[in-house]
MIKELO-469815 format. One line per 4 residues: number of its first residue (from 1); their letters; for each residue x, y, z of N, C-alpha, C. Coordinates in steps of 0.2 Angstrom, whole numbers. Example, Ala and Ser with C-alpha at 12.3 -4.5 7.8 and 13.67 -1.06 7.14 Angstrom:
% MIKELO-469815
1 = as = 66:-28:39:62:-22:39:66:-16:39 | 64:-11:35:68:-5:36:64:0:39
% end
This chain:
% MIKELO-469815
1 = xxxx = 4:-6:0:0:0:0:4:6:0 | 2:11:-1:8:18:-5:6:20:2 | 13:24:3:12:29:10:9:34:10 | 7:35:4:0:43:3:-7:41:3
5 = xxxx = -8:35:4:-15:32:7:-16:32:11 | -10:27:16:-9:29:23:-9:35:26 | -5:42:22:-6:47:26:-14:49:24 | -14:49:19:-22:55:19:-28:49:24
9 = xxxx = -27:45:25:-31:42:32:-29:43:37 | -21:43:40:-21:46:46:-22:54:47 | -23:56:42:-25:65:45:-33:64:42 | -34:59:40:-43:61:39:-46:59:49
13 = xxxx = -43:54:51:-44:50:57:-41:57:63 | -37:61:61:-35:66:64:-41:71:66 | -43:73:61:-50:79:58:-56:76:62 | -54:69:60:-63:64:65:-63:68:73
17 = xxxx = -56:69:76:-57:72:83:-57:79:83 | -61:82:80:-61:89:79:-67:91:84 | -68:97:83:-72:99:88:-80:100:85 | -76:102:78:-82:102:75:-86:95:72
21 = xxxx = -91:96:77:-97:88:75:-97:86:66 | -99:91:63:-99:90:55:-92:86:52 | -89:91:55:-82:91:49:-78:85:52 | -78:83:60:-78:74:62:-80:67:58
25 = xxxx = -85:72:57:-93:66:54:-89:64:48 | -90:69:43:-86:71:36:-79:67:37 | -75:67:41:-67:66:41:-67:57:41 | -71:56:47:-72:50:48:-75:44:44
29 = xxxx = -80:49:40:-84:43:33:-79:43:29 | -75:48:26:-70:48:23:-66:43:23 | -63:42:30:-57:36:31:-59:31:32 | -66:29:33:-68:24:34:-71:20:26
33 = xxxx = -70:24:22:-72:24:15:-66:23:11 | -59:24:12:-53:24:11:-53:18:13 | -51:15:22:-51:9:22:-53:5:20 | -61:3:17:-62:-2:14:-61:-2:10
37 = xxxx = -60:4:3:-57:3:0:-51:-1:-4 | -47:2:3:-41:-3:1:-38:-8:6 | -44:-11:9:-45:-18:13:-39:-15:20 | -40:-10:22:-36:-6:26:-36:-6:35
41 = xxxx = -38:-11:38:-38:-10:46:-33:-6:49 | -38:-4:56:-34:-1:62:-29:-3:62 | -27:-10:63:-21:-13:66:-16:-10:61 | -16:-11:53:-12:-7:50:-13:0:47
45 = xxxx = -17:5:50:-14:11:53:-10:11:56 | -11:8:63:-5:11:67:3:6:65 | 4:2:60:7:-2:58:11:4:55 | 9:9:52:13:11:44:15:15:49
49 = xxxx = 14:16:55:19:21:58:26:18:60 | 25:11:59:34:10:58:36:8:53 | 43:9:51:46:8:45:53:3:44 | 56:3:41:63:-2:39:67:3:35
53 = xxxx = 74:0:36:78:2:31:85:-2:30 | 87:-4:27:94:-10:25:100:-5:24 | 103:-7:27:112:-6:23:114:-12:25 | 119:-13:19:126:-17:20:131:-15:22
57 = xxxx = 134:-21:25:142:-20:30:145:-17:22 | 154:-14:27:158:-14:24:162:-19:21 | 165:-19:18:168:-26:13:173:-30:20 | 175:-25:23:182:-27:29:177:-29:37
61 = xxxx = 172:-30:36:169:-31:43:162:-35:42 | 164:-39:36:157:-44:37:158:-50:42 | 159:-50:44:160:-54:52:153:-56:58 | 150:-58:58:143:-59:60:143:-58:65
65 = xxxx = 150:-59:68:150:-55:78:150:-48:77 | 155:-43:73:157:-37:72:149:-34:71 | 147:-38:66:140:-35:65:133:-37:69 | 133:-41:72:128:-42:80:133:-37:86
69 = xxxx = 137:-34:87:138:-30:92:137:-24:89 | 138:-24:83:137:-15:80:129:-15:82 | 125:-20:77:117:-19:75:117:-17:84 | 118:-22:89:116:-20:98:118:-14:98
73 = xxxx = 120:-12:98:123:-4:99:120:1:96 | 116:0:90:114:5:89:105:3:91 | 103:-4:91:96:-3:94:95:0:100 | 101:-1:102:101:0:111:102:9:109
77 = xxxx = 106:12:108:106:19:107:100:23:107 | 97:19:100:90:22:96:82:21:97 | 84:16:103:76:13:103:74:9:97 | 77:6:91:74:3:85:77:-3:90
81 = xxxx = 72:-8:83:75:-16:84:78:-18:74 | 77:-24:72:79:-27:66:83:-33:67 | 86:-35:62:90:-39:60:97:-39:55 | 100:-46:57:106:-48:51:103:-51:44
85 = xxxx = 104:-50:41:105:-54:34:112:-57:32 | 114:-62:29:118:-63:26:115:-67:21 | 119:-69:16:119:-70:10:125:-74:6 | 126:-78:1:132:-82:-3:136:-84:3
89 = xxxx = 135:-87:7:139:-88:12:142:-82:16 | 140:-77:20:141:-72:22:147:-68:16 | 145:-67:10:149:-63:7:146:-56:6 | 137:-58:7:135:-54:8:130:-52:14
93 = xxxx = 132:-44:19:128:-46:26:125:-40:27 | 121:-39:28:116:-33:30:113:-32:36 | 110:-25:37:106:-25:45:99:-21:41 | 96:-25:43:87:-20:43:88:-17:51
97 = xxxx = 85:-12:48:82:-7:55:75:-4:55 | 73:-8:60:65:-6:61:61:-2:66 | 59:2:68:57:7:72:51:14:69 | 52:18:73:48:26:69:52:29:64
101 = xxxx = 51:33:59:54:34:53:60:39:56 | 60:44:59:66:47:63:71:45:65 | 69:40:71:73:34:73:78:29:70 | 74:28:64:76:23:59:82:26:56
105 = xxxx = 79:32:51:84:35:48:92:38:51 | 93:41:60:96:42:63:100:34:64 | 97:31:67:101:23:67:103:22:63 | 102:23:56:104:20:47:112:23:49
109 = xxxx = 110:30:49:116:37:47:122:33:55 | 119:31:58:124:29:67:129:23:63 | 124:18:61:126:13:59:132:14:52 | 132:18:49:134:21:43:142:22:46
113 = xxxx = 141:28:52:147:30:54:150:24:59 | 147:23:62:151:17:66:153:11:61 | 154:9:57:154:6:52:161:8:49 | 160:14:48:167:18:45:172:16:51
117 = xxxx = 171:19:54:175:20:61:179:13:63 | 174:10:62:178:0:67:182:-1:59 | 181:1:54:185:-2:48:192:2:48 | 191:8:52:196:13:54:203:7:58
121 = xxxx = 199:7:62:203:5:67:207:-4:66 | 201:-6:63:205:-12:59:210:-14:56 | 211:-7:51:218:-9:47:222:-5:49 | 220:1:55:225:4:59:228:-2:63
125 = xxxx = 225:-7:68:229:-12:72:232:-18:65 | 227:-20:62:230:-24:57:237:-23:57 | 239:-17:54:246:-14:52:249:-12:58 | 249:-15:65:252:-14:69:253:-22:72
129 = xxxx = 250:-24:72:248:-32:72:254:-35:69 | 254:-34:62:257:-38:56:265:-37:58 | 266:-29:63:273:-28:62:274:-32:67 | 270:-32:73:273:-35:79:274:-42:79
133 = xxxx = 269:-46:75:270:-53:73:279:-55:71 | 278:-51:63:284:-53:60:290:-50:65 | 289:-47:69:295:-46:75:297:-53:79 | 291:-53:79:291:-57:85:296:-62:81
137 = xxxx = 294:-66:78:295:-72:73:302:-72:70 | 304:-65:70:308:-64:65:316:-68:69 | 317:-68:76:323:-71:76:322:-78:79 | 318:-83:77:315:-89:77:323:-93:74
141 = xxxx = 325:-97:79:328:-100:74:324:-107:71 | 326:-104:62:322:-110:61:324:-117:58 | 331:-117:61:335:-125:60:332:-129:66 | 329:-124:73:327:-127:78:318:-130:77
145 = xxxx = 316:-128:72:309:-128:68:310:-137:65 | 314:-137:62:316:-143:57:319:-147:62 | 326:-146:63:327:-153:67:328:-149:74 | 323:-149:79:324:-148:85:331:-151:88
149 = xxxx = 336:-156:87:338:-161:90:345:-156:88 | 347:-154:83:352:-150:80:350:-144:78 | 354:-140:84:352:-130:80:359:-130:76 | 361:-127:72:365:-124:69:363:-118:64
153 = xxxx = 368:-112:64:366:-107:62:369:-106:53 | 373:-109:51:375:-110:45:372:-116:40 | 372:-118:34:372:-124:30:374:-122:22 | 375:-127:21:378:-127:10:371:-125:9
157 = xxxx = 372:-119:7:365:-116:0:365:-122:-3 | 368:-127:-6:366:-129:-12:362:-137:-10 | 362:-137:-5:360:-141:0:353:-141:-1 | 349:-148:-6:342:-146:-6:337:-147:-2
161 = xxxx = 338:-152:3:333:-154:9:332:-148:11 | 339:-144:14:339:-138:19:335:-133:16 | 336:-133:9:333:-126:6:325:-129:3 | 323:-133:4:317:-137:3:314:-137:9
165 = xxxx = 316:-136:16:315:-137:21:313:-129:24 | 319:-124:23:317:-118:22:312:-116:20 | 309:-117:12:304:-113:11:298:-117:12 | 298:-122:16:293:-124:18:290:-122:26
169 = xxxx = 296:-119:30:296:-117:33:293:-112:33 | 297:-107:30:295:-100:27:287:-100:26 | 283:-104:23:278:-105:20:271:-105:27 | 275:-112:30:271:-112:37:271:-105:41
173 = xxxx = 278:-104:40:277:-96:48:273:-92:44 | 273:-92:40:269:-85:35:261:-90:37 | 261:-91:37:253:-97:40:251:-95:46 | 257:-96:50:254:-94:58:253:-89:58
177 = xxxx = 256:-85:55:258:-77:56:252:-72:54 | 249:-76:49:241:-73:47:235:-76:51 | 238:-82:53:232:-86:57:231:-80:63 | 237:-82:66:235:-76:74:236:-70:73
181 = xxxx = 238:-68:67:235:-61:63:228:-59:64 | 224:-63:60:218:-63:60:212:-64:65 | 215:-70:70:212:-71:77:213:-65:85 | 219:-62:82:218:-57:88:215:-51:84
185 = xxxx = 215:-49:78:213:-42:74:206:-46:79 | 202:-51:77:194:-51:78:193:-49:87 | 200:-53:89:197:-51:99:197:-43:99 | 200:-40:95:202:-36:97:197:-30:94
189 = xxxx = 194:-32:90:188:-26:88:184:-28:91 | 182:-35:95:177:-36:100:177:-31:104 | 183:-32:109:185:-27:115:182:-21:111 | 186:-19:105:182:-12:105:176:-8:103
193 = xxxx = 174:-15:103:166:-13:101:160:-16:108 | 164:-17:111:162:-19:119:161:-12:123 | 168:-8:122:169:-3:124:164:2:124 | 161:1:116:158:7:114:150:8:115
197 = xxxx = 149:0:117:142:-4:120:141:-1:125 | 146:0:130:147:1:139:146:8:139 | 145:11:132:146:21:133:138:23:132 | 134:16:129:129:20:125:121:20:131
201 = xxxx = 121:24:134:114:24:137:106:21:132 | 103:17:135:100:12:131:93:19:130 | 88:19:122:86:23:124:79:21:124 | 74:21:130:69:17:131:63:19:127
205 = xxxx = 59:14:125:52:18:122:48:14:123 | 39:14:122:36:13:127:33:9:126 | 30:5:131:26:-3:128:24:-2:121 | 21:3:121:15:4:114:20:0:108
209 = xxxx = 25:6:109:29:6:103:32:2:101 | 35:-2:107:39:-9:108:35:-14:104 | 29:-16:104:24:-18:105:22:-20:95 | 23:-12:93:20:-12:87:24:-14:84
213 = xxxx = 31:-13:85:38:-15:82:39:-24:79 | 36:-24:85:33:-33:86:29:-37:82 | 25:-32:83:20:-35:78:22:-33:71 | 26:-28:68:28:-26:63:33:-33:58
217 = xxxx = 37:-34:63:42:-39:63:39:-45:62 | 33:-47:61:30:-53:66:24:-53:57 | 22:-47:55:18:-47:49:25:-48:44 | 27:-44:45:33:-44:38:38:-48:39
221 = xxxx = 42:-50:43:48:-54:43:44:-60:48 | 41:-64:45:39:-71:50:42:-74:51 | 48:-77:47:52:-82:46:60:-80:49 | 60:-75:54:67:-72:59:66:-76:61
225 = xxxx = 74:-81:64:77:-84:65:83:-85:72 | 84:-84:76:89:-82:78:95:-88:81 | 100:-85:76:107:-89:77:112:-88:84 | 112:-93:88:117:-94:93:126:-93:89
229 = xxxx = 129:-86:90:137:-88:88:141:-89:95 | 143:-95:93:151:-97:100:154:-93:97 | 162:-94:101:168:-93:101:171:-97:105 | 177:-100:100:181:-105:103:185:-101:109
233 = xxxx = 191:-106:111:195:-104:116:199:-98:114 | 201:-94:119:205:-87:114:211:-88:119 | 218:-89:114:224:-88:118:224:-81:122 | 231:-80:123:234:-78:127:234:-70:121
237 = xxxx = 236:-71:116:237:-63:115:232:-64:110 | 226:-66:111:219:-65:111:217:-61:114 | 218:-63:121:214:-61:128:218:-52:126 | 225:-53:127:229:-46:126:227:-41:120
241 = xxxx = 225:-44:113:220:-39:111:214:-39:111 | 209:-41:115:204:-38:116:205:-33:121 | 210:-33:126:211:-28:133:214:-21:128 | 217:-24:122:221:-18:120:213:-13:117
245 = xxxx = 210:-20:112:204:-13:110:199:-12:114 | 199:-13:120:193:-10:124:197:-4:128 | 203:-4:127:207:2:130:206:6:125 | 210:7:118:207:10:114:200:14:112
249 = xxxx = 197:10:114:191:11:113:187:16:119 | 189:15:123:188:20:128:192:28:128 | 194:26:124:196:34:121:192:37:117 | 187:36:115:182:37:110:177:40:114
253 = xxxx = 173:46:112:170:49:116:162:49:111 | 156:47:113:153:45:108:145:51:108 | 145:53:105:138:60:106:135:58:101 | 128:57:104:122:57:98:114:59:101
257 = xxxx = 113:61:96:105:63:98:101:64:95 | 93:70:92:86:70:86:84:75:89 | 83:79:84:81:88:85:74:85:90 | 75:87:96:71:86:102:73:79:104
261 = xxxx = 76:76:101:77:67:106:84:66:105 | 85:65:98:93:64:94:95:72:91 | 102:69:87:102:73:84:105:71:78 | 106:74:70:109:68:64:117:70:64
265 = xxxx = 119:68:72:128:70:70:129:63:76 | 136:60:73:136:55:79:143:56:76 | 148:60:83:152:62:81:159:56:86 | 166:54:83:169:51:86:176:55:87
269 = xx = 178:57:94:181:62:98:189:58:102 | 193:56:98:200:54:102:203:58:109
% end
């Protein structure tokens, strides 16, 4: 149903509470002559007062944890609800946001920028990560990798086991070295997106609204789902960068708000 049906009913149902008996009379035959028209109930009148809107993740933070603590953050901020989508094997992920149309669109713009933001900081540690690995690793003896039982620090170049052994070597560390790459970048934008969780005052609304949201979700999206994600065991400099991103992260000073509730700036402050 178009939203200029909707509205010319909800201001004819407006007019119905007038003062003037006539023009009530008038206002209300009117919308009750629209709603049959277009097979239109109560229930959805006050339906069309809420709305949805989708955006997709950034290409660097499709990750279904990153993006279930972001969508929490901004429902919690904004008083909306919604969902994940993923798609092609998570190659494609999205968040619907559902609530009142003001709401919606300020969460959209929140989500938009914190989005930008945690992708900031990703390739900012990434690139800080990467150096500190290959430090780490870098004076590995790796004749003690190959034959534990014999270190030595020379051998004949021409020597093809050794140099057959080196690059397979080479191969492996460059393995680990993305693997825990990879696995502390994620602890560590938990932390930071933990952090940013802990700043956001939740904002309340009222059964009514909560209510409709519900039903909203419940007409249109019947078939939501909700998926349980674990997390395996997280080492040692796992643990160490999640502490690093939630310290990080508390550096960030977070303001948001709606010309009388919010407003359309959500600004981040080091």
């Amino acid at each position: 149903m178009s939203e200029e049906v909707f509205d010319r009913i909800k201001k004819l149902l407006s007019l119905s509470s007038s003062a003037n008996e006539n023009e009530a009379a008038i206002a209300l035959a009117m919308a009750q002559k629209l709603m049959q028209k277009h097979n239109i109930s109560q229930k959805d009148i006050e339906l069309s007062t809420i709305v949805e809107q989708s955006e997709n993740t950034l290409a660097g933070i499709k990750d279904r944890r990153y993006t279930n603590k972001l969508a929490n953050i901004i429902f919690k901020a904004f008083g909306v609800s919604g969902f994940i989508t993923s798609q092609n094997a998570a190659k494609s992920v999205s968040i619907t946001i559902i609530g009142t149309k003001d709401r919606v669109n300020i969460a959209k713009y929140a989500f938009i920028i914190l989005s930008r933001q945690l992708s900031i900081v990703k390739k900012d540690f990434l690139k800080r990560e990467r150096t500190r690995l290959k430090k780490q690793y870098k004076n590995n003896d790796i004749f003690k990798f190959i034959n534990p039982y014999n270190s030595f620090y020379s051998f004949d170049k021409d020597d093809i086991f050794l140099k057959n052994s080196y690059d397979i070597y080479q191969k492996l560390l460059k393995r680990k070295i993305e693997n825990e790459l990879r696995n502390n970048t994620k602890a560590y934008l938990l932390g930071w997106l933990d952090s940013i969780k802990n700043k956001v005052n939740e904002f309340v609304i009222s059964k009514e609204e909560y209510q409709l949201i519900e039903d909203y979700k419940i007409k249109y999206h019947p078939n939501l789902i909700s998926i349980k994600i674990t997390t395996n065991m997280w080492s040692q400099a796992q643990h160490n960068a999640y502490k690093k991103g939630t310290d990080d992260g508390n550096t960030i000073r977070l303001f948001h708000g709606v010309e009388g509730i919010e407003s359309k700036k959500l600004n981040f402050n080091r």
